[in-house]
Backbone as numpy.savetxt, mean C-alpha at the origin, in Angstrom:
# Nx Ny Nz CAx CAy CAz Cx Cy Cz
-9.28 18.08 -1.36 -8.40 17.49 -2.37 -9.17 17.33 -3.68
-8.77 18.08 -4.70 -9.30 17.97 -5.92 -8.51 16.31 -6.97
-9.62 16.29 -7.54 -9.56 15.45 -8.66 -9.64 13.38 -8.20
-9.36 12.59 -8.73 -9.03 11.20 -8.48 -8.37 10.65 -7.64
-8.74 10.12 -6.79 -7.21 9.34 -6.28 -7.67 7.50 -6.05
-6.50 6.71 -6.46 -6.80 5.55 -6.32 -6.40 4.63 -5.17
-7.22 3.78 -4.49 -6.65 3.48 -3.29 -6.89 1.83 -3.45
-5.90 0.60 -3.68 -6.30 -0.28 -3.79 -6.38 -0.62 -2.09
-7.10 -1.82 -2.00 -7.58 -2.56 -0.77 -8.13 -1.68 0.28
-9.02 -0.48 -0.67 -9.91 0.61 -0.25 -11.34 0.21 0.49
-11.20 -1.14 0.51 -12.56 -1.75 1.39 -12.36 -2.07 2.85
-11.41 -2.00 3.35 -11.01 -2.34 4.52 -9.93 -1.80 5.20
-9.65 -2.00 6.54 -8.52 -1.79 6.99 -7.98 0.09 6.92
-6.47 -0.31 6.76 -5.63 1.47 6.35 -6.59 1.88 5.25
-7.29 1.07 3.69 -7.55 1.49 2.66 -8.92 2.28 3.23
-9.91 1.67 3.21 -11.06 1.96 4.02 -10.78 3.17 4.64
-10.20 3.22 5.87 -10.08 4.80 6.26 -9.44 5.84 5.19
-8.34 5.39 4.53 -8.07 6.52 3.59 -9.09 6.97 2.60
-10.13 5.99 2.62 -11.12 6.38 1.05 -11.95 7.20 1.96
-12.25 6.92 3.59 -13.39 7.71 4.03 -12.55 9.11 4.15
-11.47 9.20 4.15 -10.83 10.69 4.74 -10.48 11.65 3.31
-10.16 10.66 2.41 -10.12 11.21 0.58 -11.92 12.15 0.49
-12.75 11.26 0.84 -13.66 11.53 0.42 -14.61 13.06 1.27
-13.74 12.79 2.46 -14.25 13.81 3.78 -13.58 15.29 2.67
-12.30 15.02 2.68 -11.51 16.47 1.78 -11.83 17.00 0.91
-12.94 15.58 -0.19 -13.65 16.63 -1.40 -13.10 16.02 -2.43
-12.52 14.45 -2.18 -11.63 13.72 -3.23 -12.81 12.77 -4.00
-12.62 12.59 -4.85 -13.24 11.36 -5.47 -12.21 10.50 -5.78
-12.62 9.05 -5.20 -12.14 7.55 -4.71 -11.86 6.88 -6.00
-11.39 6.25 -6.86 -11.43 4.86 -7.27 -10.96 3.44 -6.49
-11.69 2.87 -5.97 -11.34 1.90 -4.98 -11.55 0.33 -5.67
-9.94 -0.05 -5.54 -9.46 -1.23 -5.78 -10.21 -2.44 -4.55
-10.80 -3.40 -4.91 -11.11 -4.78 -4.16 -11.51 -5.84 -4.85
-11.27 -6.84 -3.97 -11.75 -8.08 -4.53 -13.12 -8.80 -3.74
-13.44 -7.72 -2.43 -14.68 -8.23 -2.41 -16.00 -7.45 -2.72
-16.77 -7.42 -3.76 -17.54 -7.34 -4.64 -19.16 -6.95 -3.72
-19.43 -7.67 -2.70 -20.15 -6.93 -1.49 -19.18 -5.59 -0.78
-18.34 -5.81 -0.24 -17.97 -4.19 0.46 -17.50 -3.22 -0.79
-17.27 -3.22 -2.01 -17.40 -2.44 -2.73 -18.69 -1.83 -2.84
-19.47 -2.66 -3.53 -20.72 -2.10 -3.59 -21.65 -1.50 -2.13
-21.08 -2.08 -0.98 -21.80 -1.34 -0.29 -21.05 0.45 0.58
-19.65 0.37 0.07 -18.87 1.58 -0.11 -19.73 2.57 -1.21
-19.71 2.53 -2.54 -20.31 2.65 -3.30 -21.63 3.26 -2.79
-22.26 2.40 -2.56 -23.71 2.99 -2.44 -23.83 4.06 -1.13
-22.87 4.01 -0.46 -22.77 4.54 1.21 -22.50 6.08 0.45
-21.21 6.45 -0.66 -20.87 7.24 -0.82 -21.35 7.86 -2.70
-22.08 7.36 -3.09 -22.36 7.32 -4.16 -21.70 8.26 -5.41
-21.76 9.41 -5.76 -20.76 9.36 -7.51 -18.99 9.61 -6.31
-19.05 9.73 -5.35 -17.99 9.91 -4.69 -17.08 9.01 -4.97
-17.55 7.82 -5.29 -16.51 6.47 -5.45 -17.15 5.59 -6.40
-15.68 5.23 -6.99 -16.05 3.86 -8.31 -15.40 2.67 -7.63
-16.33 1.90 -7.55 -15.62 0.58 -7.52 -15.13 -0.09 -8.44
-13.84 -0.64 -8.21 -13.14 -1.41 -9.45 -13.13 -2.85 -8.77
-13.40 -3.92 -8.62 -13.57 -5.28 -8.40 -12.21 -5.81 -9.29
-11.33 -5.92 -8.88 -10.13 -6.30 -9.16 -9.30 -7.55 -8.48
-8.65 -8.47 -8.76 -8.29 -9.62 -8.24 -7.02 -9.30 -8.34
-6.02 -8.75 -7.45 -4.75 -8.28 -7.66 -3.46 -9.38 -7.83
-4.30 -10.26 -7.57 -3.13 -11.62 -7.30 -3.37 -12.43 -9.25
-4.31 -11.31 -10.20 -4.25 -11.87 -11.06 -3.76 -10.97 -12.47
-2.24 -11.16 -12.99 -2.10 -10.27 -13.67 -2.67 -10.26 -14.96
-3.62 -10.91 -15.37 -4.46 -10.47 -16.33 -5.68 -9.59 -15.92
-6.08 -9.64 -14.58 -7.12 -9.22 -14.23 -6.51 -7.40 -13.94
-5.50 -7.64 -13.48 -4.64 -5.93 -12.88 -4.41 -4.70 -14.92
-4.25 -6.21 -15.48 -3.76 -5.13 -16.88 -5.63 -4.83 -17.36
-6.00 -5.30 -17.20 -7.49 -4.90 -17.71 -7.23 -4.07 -17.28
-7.81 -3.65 -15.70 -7.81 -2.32 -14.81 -7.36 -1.07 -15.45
-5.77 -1.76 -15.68 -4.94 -0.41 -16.21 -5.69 0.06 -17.43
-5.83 -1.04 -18.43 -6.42 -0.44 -19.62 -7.59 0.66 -19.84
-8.47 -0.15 -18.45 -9.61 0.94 -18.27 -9.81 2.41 -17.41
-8.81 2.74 -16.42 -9.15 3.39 -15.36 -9.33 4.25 -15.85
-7.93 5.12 -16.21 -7.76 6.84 -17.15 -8.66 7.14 -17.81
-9.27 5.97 -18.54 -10.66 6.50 -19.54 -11.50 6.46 -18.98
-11.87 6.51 -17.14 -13.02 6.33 -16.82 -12.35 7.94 -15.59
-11.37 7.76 -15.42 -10.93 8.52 -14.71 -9.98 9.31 -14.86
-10.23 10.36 -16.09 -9.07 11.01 -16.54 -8.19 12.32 -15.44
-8.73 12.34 -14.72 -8.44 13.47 -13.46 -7.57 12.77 -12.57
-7.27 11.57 -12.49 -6.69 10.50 -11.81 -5.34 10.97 -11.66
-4.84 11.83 -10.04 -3.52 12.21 -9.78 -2.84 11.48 -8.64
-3.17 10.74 -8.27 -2.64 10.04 -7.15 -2.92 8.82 -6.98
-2.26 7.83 -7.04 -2.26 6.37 -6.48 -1.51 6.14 -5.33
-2.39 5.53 -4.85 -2.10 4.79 -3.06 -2.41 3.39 -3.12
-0.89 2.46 -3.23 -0.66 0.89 -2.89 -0.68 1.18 -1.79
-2.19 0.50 -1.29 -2.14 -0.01 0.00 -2.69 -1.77 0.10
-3.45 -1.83 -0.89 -3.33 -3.70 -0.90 -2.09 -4.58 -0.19
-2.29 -5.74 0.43 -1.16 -6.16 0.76 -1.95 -7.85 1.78
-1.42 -8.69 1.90 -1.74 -9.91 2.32 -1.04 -10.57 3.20
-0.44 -10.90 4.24 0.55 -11.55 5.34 -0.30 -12.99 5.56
1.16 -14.12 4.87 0.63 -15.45 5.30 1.97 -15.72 6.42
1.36 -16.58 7.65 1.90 -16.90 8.75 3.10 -18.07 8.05
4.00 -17.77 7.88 4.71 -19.47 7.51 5.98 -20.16 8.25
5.77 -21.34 8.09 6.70 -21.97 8.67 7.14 -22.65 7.83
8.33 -22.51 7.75 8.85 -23.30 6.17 9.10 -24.72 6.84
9.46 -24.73 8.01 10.35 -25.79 8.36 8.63 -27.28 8.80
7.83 -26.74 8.83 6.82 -27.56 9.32 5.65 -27.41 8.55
5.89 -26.95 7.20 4.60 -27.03 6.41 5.34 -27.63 5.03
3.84 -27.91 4.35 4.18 -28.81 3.47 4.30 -27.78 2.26
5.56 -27.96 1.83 6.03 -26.89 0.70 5.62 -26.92 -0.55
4.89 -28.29 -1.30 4.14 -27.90 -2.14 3.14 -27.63 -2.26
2.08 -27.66 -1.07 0.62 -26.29 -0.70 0.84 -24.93 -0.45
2.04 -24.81 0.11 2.36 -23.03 0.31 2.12 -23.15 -1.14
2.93 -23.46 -1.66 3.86 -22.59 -3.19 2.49 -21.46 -3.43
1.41 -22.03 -4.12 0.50 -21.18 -4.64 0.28 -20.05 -3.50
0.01 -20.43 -2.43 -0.29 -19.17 -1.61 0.89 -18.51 -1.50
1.96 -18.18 -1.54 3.07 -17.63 -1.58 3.29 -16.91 -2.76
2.99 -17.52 -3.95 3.19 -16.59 -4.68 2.11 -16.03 -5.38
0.67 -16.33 -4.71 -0.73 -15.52 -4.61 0.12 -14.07 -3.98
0.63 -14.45 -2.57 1.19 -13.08 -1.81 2.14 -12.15 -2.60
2.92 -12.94 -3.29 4.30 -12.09 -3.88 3.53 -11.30 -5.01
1.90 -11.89 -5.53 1.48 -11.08 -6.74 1.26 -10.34 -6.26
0.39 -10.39 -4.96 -0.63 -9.11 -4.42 0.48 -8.08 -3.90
1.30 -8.00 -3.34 2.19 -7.26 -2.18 2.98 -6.57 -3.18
3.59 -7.35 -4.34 4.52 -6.60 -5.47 4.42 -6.60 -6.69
3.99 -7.62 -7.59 3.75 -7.71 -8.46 2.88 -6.62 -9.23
1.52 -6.93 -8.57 0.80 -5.87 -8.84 0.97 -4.29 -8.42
1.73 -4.23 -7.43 2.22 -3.16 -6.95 2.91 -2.33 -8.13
3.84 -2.81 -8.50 5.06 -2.51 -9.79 4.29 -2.01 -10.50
3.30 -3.01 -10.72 2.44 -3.08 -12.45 1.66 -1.90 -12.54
1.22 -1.38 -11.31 -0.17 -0.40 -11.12 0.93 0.97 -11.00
1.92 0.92 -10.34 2.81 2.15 -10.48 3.34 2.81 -11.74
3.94 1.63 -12.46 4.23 1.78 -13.49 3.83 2.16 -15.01
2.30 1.51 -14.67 1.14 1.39 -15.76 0.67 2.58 -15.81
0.42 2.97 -14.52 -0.05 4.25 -14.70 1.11 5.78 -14.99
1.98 5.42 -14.94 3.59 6.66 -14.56 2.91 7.07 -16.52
2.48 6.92 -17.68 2.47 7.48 -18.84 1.16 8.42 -18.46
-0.15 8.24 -18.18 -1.32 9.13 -17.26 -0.92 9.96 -16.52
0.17 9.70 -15.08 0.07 10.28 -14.52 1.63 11.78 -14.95
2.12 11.53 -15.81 2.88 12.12 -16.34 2.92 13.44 -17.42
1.60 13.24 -17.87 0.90 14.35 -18.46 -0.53 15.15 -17.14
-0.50 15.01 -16.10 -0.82 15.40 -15.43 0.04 16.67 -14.81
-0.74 18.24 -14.36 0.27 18.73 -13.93 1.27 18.76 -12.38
0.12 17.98 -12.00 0.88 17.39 -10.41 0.39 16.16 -10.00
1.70 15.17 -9.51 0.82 13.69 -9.32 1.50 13.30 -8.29
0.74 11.78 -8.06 1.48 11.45 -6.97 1.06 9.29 -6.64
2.40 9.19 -6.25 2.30 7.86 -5.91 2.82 7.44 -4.54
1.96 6.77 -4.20 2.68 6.65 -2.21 2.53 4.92 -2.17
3.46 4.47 -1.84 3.30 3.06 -1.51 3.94 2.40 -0.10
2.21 2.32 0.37 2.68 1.67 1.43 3.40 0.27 2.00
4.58 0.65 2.68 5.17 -0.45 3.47 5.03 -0.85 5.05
6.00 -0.62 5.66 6.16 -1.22 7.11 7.76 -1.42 7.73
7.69 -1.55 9.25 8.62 -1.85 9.66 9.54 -2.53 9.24
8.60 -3.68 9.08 9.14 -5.37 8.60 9.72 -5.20 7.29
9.95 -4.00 6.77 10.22 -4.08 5.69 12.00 -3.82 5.89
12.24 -3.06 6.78 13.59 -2.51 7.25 14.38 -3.83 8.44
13.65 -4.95 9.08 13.78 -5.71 9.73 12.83 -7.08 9.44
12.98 -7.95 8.93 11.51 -8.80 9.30 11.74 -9.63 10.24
10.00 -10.08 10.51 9.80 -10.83 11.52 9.97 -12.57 10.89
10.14 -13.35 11.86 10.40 -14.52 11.77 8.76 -15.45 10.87
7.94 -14.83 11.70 6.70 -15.62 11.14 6.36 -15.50 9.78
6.46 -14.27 9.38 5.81 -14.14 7.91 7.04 -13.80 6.76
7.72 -14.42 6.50 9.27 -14.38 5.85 8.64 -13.51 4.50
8.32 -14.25 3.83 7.74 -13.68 2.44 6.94 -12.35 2.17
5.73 -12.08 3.24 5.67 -10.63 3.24 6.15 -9.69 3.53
7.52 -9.90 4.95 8.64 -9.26 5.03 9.31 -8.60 3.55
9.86 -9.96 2.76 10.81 -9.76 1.34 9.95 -9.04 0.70
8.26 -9.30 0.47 7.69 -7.97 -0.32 8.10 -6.78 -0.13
7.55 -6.48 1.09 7.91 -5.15 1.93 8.88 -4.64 1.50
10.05 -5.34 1.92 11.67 -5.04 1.27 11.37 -4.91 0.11
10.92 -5.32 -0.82 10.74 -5.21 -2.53 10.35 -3.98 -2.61
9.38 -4.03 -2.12 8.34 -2.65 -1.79 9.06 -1.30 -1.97
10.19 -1.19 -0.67 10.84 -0.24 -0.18 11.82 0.34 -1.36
12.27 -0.85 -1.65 13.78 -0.36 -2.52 13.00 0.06 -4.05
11.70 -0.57 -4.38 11.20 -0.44 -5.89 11.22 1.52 -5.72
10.03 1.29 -4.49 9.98 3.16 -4.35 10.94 3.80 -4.53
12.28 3.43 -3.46 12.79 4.52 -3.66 13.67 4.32 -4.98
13.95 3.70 -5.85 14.59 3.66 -7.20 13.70 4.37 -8.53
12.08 4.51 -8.36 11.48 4.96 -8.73 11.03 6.58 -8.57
11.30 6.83 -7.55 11.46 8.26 -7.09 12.77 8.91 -8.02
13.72 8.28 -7.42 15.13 8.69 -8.07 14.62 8.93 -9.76
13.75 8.56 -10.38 13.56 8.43 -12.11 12.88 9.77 -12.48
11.63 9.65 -10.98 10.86 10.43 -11.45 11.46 11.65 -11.07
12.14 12.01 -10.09 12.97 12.84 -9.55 13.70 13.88 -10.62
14.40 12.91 -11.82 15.00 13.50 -12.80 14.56 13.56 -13.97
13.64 12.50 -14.41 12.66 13.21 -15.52 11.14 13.12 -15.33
10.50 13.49 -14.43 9.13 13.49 -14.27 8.69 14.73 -12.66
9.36 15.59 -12.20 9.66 15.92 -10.79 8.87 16.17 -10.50
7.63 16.22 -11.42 6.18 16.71 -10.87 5.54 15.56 -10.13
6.17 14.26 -10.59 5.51 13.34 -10.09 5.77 12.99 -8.75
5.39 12.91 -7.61 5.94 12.27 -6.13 5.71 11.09 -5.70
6.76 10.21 -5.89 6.78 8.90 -5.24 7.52 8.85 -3.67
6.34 8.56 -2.69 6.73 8.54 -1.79 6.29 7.05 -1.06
6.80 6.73 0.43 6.69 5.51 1.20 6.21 5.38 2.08
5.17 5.26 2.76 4.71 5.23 4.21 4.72 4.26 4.87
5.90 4.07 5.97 6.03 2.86 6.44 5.17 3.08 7.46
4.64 1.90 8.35 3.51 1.61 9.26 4.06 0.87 10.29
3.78 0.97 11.77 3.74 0.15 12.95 2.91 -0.99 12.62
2.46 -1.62 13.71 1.43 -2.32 13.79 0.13 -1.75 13.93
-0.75 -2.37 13.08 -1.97 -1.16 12.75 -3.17 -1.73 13.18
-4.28 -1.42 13.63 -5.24 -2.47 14.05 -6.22 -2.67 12.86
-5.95 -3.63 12.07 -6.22 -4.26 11.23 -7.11 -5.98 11.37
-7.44 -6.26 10.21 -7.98 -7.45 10.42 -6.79 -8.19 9.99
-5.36 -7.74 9.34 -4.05 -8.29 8.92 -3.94 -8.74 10.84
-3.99 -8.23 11.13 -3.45 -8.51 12.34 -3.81 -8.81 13.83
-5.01 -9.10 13.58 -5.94 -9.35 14.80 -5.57 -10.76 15.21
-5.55 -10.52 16.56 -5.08 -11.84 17.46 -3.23 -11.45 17.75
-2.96 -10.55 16.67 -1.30 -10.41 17.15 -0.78 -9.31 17.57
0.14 -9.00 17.91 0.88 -7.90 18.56 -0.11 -7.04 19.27
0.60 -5.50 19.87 0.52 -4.96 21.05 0.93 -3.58 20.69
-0.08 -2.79 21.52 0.33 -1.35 21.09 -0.33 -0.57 19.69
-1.20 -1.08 18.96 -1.42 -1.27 17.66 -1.64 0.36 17.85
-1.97 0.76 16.70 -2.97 2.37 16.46 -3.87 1.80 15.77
-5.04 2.72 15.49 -6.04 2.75 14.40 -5.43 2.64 13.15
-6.45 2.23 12.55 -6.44 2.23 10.42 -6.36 3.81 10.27
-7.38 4.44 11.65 -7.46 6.26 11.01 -6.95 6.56 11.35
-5.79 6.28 12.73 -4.82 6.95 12.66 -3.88 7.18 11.66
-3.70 5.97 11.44 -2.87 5.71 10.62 -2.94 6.15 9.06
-4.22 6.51 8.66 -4.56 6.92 7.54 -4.12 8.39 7.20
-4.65 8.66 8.98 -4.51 10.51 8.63 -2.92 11.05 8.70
-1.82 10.08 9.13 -0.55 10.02 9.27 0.18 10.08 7.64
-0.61 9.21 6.49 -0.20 9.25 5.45 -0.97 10.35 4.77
-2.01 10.96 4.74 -2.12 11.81 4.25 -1.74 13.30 4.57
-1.61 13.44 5.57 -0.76 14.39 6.31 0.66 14.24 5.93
1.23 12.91 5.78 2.84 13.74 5.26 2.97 13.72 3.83
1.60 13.05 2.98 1.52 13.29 1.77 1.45 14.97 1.59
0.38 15.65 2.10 0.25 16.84 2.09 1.64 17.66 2.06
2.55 17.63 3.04 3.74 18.17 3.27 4.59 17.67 2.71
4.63 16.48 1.14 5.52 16.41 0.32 6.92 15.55 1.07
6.45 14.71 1.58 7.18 13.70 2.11 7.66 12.50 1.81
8.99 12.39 1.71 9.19 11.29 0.79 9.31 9.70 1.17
9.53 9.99 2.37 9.23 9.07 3.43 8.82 9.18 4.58
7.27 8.78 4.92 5.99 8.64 5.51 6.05 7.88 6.84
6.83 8.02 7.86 6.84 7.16 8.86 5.79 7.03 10.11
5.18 6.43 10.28 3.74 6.65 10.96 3.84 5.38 12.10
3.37 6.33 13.52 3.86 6.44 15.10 5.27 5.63 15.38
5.09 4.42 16.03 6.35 4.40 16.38 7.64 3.85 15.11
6.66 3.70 14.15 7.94 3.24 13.31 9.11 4.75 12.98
8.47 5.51 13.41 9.62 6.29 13.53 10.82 6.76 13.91
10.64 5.37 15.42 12.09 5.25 15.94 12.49 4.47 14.88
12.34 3.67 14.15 13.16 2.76 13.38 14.42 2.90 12.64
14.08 4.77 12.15 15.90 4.45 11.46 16.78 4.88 12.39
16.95 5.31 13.53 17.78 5.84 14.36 18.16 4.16 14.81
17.13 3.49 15.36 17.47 2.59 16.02 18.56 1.36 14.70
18.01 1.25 13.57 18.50 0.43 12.36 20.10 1.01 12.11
20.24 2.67 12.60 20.97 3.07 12.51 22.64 2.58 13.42
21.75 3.22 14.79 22.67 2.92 15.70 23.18 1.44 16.24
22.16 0.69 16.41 22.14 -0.07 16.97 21.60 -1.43 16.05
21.83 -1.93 14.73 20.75 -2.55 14.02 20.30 -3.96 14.50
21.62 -5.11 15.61 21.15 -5.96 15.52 20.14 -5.83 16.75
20.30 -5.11 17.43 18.69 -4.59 18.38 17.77 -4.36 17.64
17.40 -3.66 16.51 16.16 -3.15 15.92 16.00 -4.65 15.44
16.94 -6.01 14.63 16.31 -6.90 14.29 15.59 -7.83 15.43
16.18 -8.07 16.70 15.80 -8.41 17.71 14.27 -7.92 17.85
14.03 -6.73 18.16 13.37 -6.13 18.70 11.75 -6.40 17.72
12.13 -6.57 16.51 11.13 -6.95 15.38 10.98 -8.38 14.91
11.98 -9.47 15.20 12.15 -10.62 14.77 10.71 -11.52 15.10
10.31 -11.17 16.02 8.81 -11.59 16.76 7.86 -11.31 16.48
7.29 -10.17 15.61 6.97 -9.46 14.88 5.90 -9.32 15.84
């Protein structure tokens, strides 16, 4: 894979494997994080292969810097990959609602806010490019959510519908550009350790999105979330059942 590609929450997790598999193809990384040790020690592991950007996504002064700087550091820059993302456990009914607030809408920055901002910010760069591409990852929970984490569910959902309304734009005046979605199972993550069953790898799961990136896919469904629209289809208050537990 020639030229840039940007992968926020490229230190860990899905991001982490996608920067090691970008970088296996012949890609050079710009990798979004906020922790400032696994950047730098990404960085040094893979050296001019990857830039670290030390970015605080939950801060939108800190995300518009970014934008201001990347293109001029990375003018080859054809692909962005939202994969950043944060799941807080909540219970509305038994926590104290004015300590969430901030962490809640710490989450709503990281999961969408910045999401929007980094898609969008970049759509004038990536538009004079002659082929580009934007993939933003979601999830199941995005088509069903689970009971525990209400608010990263509604990202998700944010998530889903921003993409595909954004596709539709670029679709008709930008077609070079590809906005696509990769929804995810449960992934074995540090998002998710201690919960659910059945998980896959981060690399599985990595090589699932770049593989239907490759084949121009507009929606990215990776292992079993692929029963999901048949089942949302046929049967939906089973698929909410079946996910409500998450």
């Amino acid at each position: 894979m020639d030229g840039t590609v940007l992968v926020t929450g490229g230190t860990r997790g899905i991001g982490r494997a996608l920067t090691e598999r970008l970088i296996g193809a012949g890609a050079r990384v710009a990798v979004v994080g906020r922790d400032r040790e696994r950047l730098a020690e990404l960085a040094a592991e893979h050296g001019e292969r990857v830039t670290a950007w030390p970015v605080d996504l939950a801060d939108p002064a800190a995300v518009d810097g970014f934008l201001n700087e990347v293109t001029e550091r990375h003018p080859d820059l054809s692909v962005v990959i939202n994969n950043a993302a944060v799941q807080t456990q909540t219970d509305f009914l038994g926590a104290d609602p004015v300590a969430m607030r901030p962490v809640l809408r710490r989450e709503i920055a990281i999961n969408l806010d910045a999401l929007v901002a980094i898609s969008t910010g970049l759509l004038p760069h990536l538009r004079e490019r002659p082929a580009a591409a934007i993939v933003n990852l979601t999830t199941g929970l995005a088509l069903a959510p689970k009971r525990a984490a209400p608010v990263y569910c509604a990202t998700k959902a944010g998530v889903r519908s921003f993409t595909r309304a954004l596709r539709y734009q670029c679709e008709r005046d930008a077609p070079h550009i590809r906005v696509a979605e990769a929804i995810m199972p449960v992934v074995d993550t540090d998002m998710t350790r201690g919960r659910g069953t059945g998980k896959i790898s981060a690399d599985v799961a990595a090589a699932a999105v770049l593989a239907g990136l490759e084949r121009g896919r507009a929606e990215i469904y990776v292992g079993k979330a692929r029963l999901l629209p048949a089942i949302m289809r046929i049967a939906p208050a089973a698929g909410h059942r079946l996910l409500r537990d998450g």
